[in-house]
C-alpha positions in Angstrom: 0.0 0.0 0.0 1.2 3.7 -1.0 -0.6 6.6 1.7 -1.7 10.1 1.1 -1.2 12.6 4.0 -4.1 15.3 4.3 -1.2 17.7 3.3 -0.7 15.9 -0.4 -4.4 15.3 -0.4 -4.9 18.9 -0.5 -2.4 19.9 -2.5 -3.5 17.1 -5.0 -6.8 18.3 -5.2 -5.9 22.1 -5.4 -3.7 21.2 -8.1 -6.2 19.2 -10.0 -8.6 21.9 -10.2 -5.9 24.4 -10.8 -4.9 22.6 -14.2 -7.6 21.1 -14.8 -7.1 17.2 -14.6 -9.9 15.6 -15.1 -11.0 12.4 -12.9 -10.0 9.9 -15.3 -6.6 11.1 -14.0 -4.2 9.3 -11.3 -1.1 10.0 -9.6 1.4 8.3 -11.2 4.8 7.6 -9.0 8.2 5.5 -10.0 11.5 5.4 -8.9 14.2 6.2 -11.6 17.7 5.7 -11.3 19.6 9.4 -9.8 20.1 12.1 -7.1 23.0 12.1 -4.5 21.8 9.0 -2.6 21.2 6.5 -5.7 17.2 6.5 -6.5 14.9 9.6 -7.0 10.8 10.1 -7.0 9.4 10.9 -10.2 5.8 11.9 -9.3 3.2 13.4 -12.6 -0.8 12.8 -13.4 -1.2 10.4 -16.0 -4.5 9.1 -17.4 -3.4 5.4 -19.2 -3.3 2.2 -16.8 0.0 0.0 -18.1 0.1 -4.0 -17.9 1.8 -5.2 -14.1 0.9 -1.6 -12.6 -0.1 -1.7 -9.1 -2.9 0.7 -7.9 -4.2 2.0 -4.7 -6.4 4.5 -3.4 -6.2 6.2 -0.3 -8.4 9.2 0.6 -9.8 9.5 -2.3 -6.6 9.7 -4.0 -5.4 7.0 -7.0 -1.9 6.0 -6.9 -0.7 4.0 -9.7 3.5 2.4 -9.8 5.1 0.3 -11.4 5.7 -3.4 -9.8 9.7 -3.0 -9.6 9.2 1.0 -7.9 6.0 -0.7 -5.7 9.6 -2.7 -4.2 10.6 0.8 -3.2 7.6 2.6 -1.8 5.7 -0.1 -0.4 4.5 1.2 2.8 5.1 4.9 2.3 3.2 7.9 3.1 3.1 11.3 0.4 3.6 14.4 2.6 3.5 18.0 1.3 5.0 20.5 3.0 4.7 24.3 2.0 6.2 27.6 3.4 9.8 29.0 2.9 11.5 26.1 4.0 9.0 23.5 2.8 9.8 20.7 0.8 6.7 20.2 -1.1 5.7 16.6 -2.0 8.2 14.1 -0.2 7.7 10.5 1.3 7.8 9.2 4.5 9.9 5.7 3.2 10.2 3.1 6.2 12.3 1.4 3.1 14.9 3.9 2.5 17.9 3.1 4.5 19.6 6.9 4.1 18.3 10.0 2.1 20.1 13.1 0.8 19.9 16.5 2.9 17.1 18.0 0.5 15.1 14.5 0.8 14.8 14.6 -3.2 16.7 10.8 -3.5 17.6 7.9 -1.0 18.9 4.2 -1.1 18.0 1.4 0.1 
């Protein structure tokens, strides 16, 4: 399972209306190769379902991965944080064994 803090919940919906996604859209998150500590979190809406995708929901909110990035996140929790020194979207990765000092990549 991926969670949704009420922070990303309201961020996601506030930027859903603001571009105007419609509800046929999803959260779409993977892990790609990069950043200081090995792996990054590449986070976008997307709209097409792919073969061995693994999907959740949680507050209302559709999370679709990939089965080899569902190895990385399973268990995590997408947090926004906002204000001067927030960090916008982030997760909360019980899997991640170190992170860099921004929190944009970790390893396992």
């Amino acid at each position: 399972m991926i969670f949704i803090a009420d922070s990303a919940k309201a961020k996601i919906d506030e930027l859903k209306a603001s571009s105007h996604v419609t509800d046929d859209h999803f959260i779409r998150v993977s892990v790609v190769s990069g950043g200081c500590s090995g792996l990054s979190y590449k986070m976008d809406f997307d709209d097409e379902e792919r073969e061995n995708d693994q999907v959740f929901e949680d507050k209302g909110i559709k999370i679709v991965t990939d089965l080899k990035s569902f190895l990385y996140l399973f268990n995590s929790t997408l947090e926004f944080s906002g204000g001067l020194d927030g960090k916008g979207f982030h997760f909360v990765n019980p899997n991640a064994t170190r992170e860099c000092g921004c929190g944009e990549s970790f390893a396992v």
